[in-house]
C-alpha positions in Angstrom: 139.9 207.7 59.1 136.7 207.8 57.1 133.7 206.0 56.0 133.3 206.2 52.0 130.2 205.7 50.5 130.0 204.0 47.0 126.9 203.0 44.8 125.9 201.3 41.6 122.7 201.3 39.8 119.9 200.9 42.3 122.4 198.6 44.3 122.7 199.4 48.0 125.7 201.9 49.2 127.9 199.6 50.6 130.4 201.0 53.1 134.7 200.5 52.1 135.9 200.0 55.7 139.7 201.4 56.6 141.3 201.4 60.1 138.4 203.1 61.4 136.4 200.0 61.6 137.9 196.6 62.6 137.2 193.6 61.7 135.7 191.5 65.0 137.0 188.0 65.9 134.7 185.5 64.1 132.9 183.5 66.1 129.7 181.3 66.4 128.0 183.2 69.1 125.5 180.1 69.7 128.1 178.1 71.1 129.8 181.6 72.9 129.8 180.9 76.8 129.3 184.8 76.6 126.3 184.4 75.5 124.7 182.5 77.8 122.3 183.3 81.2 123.6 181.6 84.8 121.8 178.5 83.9 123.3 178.0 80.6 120.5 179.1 78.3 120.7 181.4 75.8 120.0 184.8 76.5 118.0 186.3 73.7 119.2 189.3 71.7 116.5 191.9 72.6 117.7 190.8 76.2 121.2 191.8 75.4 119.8 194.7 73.3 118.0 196.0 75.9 119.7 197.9 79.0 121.4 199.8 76.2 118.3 201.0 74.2 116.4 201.2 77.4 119.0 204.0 78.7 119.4 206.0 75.8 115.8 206.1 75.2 115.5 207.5 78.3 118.7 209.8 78.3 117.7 211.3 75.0 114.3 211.8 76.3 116.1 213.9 79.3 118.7 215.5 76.8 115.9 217.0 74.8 113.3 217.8 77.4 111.5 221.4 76.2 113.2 221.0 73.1 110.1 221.0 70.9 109.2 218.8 67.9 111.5 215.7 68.0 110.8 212.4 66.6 112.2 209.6 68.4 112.3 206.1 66.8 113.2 202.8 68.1 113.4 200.1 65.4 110.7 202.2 64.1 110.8 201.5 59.9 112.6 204.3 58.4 111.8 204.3 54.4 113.1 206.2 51.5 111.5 204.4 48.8 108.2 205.2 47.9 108.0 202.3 45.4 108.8 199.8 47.9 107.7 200.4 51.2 108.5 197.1 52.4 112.2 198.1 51.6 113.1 199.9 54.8 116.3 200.3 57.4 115.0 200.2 61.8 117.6 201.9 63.2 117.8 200.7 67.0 117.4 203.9 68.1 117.4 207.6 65.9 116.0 210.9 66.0 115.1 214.2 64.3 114.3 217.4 64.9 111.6 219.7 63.5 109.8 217.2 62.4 105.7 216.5 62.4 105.9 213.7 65.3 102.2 213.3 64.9 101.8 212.4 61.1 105.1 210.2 61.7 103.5 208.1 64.8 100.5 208.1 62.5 101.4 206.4 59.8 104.1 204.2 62.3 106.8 205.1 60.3 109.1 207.5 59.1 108.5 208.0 55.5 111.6 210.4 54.3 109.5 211.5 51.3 107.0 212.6 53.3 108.7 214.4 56.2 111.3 216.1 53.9 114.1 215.5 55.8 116.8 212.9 57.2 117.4 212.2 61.2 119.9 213.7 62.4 121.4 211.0 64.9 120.9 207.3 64.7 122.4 204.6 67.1 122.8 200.8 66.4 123.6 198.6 69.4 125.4 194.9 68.7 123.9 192.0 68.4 125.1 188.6 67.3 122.8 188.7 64.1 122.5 191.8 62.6 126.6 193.1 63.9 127.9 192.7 60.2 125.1 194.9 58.8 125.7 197.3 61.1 129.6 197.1 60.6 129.6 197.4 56.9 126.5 198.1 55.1 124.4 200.2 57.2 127.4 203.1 57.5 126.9 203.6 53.5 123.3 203.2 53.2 122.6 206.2 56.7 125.2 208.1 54.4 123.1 207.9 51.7 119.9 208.6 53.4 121.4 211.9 55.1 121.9 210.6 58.9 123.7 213.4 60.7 125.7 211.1 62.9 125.9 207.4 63.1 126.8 205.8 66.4 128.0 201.6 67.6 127.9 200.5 70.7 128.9 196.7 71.5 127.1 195.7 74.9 129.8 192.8 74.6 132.8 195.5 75.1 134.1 195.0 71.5 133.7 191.3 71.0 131.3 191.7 68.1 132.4 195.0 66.2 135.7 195.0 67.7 135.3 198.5 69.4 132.9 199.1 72.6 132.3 202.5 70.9 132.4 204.3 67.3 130.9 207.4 66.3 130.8 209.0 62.6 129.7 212.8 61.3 128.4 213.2 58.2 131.1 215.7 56.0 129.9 216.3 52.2 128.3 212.9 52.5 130.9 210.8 53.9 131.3 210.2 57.5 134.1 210.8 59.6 135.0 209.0 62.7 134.7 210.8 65.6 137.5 211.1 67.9 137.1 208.3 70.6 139.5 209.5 73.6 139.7 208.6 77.3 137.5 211.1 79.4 138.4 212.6 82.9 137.6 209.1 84.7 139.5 207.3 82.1 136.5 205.7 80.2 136.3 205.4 76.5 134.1 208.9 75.3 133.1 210.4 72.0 131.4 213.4 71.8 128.0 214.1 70.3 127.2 217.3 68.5 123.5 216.5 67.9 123.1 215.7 71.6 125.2 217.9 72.9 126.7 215.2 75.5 129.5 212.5 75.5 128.7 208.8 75.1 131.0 206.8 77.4 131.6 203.5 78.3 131.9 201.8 81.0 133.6 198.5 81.5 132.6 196.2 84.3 136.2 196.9 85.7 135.5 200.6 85.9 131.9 200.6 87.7 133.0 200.2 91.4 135.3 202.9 90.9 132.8 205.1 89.4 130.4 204.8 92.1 133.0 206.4 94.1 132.7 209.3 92.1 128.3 209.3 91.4 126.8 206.7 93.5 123.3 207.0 91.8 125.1 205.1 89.1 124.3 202.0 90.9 120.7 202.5 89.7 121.6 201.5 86.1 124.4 199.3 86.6 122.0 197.0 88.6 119.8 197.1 85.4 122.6 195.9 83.2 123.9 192.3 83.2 126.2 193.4 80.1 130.3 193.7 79.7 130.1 197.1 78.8 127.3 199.8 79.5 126.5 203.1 78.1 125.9 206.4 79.4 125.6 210.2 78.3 128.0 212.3 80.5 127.3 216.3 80.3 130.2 218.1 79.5 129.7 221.0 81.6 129.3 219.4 84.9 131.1 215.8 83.8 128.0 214.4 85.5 126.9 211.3 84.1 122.9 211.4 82.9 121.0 209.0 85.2 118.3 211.5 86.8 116.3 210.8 83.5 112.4 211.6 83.9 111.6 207.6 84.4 114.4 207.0 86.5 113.8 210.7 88.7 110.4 209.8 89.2 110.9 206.1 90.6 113.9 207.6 92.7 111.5 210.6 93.9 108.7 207.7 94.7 111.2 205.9 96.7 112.8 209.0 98.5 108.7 210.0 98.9 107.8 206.3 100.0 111.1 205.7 102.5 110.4 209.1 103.5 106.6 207.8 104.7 107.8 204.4 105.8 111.0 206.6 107.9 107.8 208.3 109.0 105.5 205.5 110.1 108.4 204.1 111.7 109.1 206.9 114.2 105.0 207.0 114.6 105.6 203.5 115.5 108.6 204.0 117.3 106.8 207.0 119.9 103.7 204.9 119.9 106.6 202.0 121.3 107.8 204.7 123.7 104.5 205.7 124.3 103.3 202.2 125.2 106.8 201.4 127.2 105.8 204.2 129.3 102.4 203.7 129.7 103.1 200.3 130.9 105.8 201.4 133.0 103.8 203.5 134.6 101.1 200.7 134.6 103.7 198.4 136.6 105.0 201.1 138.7 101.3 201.6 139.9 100.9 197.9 140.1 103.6 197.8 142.0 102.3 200.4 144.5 98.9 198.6 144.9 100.8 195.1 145.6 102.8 197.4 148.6 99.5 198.6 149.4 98.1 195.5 149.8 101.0 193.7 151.1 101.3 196.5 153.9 97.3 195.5 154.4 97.8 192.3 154.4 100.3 192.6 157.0 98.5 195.7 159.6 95.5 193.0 159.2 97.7 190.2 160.3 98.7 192.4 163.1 95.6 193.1 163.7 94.2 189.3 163.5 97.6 188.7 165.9 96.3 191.2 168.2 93.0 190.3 168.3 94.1 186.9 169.0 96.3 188.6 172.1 93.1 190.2 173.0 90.9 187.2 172.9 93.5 185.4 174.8 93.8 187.5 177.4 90.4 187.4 177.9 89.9 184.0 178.0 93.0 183.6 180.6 91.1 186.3 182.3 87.8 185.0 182.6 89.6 182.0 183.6 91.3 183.9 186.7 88.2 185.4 187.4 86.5 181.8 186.9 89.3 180.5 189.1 88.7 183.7 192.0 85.0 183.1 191.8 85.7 179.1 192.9 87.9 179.3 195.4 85.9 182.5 196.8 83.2 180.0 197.0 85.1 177.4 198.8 86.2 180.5 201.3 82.7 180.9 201.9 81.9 177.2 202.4 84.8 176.8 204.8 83.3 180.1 206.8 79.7 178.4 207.0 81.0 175.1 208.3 83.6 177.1 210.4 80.6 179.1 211.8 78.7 176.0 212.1 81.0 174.3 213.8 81.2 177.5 216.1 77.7 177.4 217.1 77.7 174.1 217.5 80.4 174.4 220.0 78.8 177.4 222.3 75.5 175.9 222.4 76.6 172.6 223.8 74.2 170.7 221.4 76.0 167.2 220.3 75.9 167.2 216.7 72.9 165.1 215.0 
C-alpha cells in the first residue's frame, strides 16, 4: 500500500507501483467517443483540465484565506536543478507555505534552491497525454523533491488512471496511500492534512441527489461538463466548499443585482398600480362628465321639446286669435249692413 521511490545515477526516481495504483484500460483516447464535444470534435485537454483546476484553485484560495505567506502554483515550473533549469516538473496545481511568494512570482518559478524548501501539497488532474507520467513517474520524482502529499484526480471517473481519486503522504520519503473511503453521502473521500479538508468525488449519478442536500452545488456542477467532479468538503460542518471568494462575490452580485431588479420591479409594479388607478379614476371621472353631458343633452332636448310646445302653442294661438279677429270682423260687417238695412227700412228711401 505504498509508493517506493528508487534511483540510479542522475537517472530519474521512477515510482514501483503495487495495488495502490492500477493500471488503466489502454485506449487511444483520439478515437474515445468520451472524448468528444456534442458535435463530435475533440475537446481539448485544458478543456477537460479545466473545471477541476479552476475549482481547486479557488477552494484552496478559500481554504487558506488569512493564512499568510503561501505560494500557489499552477503549471507554474517547479525546478530543483540549478545546472539545468530547463529541466523542470509543472505540477497542475501545488502549494507551500512560508514561502517568499514575491521573489517566487518574480522570477516565475519556483526555484527549490532558492526558496529552501519543498511544497507541501501538489495535485495532478488526468489528461489523456501526460496520465502515464503522472501514474508512474511523477509519484517518485515529488518523493524525491520533498512534496508533502501528492494527489490524482481523473475528470474521466477512473477511465485514465483507473481510480477517480488517490491521495499519498510523504513517510521517511516514501509515500503512503491515503485511505480513500465513502464519506457521509456516500461519495469517494480522502482526507487532506495539509488542507485540512476532504477531497471528494462526485459522480454524475450522485449530483441530483446532492443538490438535495446543498443546492448551491448547482453553481459548479453547471460549470463542469466532466464524469466526475471535485470538491473540498469541511469536516466539521460536512459542508462542501463552493462559497469560494470568486464564486461568493458573483453569488453576492447576483443576490445584490436580483435584489435591485426584485426592486425595480415592484417600483414598476406600484407605478402599474399607480397608473391603473390613476386611470381608473380618469375613466370614472370620464364617465361622470359623459352622464353630465348626457343628462344635458337630454334637459336641453327637453328644453328644445318645450320650447317647441311653447312656440306651438303660440302659433295655434295667434292663430285663434287670428281666427277671433276675422270672424269678429265679419260680426261687425253683418251689424253695418244689418243697420243699413235698418235705416234703410224706417226712412222709406228705395235703395239706390
Amino acid at each position: 500500500m505504498m509508493l517506493v521511490a528508487q534511483s540510479s545515477g542522475k537517472q530519474a526516481m521512477v515510482a514501483k507501483t503495487t495495488d495502490t495504483i492500477l493500471r488503466p484500460r489502454r485506449t487511444d483516447h483520439h478515437e474515445d467517443p468520451g472524448m468528444y464535444g456534442l458535435l463530435g470534435e475533440r475537446v481539448p485537454i485544458e478543456v477537460i483540465q479545466h473545471p477541476a483546476i479552476e475549482y481547486v484553485a479557488m477552494g484552496v484560495r478559500y481554504i487558506l484565506r488569512g493564512a499568510g505567506s503561501v505560494f500557489l502554483g499552477s503549471n507554474i515550473p517547479l525546478r530543483t536543478n540549478p545546472l539545468n533549469q530547463r529541466e523542470h516538473e509543472a505540477p497542475d496545481y501545488y502549494l507551500a507555505w512560508g514561502v517568499d511568494v514575491a521573489s517566487i512570482r518574480g522570477k516565475t518559478a519556483y526555484n527549490l534552491w532558492e526558496v529552501g524548501k519543498p511544497p507541501e501539497w501538489a495535485l495532478e488532474v488526468a489528461s489523456p497525454s501526460t496520465y502515464e507520467r503522472d501514474l508512474y513517474e511523477k509519484p517518485g520524482r515529488y518523493a524525491e523533491i520533498g512534496i508533502g502529499e501528492y494527489w490524482m484526480f481523473d475528470p474521466t471517473g477512473g477511465e485514465l488512471y483507473g481510480r477517480a481519486l488517490m491521495g499519498f503522504e510523504l513517510v521517511d520519503g516514501v509515500y503512503e496511500a491515503v485511505e480513500i473511503v465513502r464519506n457521509e453521502h456516500g461519495l469517494l473521500s480522502g482526507y487532506s492534512r495539509e488542507l485540512g479538508v476532504r477531497l471528494c468525488v462526485v459522480e454524475e449519478s450522485e449530483r441530483e441527489g446532492l443538490l438535495e442536500i446543498q443546492p448551491d452545488l448547482g453553481l459548479l456542477f453547471d460549470m463542469d461538463f466532466n464524469s466526475a467532479l471535485l470538491l473540498f468538503q469541511e469536516v466539521d460542518t460536512g459542508w462542501y466548499i463552493v462559497d469560494m471568494a470568486g464564486l461568493r462575490a458573483e453569488r453576492d452580485f447576483e443576490r445584490e443585482r436580483a435584489e435591485v431588479e426584485r426592486e425595480r420591479a415592484e417600483r414598476v409594479e406600484v407605478e402599474r398600480d399607480s397608473e391603473r388607478e390613476r386611470a381608473e379614476v380618469e375613466r370614472e371621472r370620464a364617465e361622470r362628465v359623459e352622464v353630465e353631458r348626457d343628462f344635458e343633452r337630454e334637459r336641453a332636448e327637453v328644453e328644445r321639446e318645450r320650447a317647441e310646445r311653447v312656440e306651438v302653442e303660440r302659433d295655434s294661438e295667434r292663430e285663434r286669435a287670428e281666427r277671433a279677429e276675422a270672424e269678429l270682423e265679419e260680426e261687425r260687417a253683418r251689424a253695418r249692413e244689418l243697420e243699413e238695412m235698418l235705416r234703410r227700412l224706417q226712412g222709406g228711401s228705395p235703395p239706390s
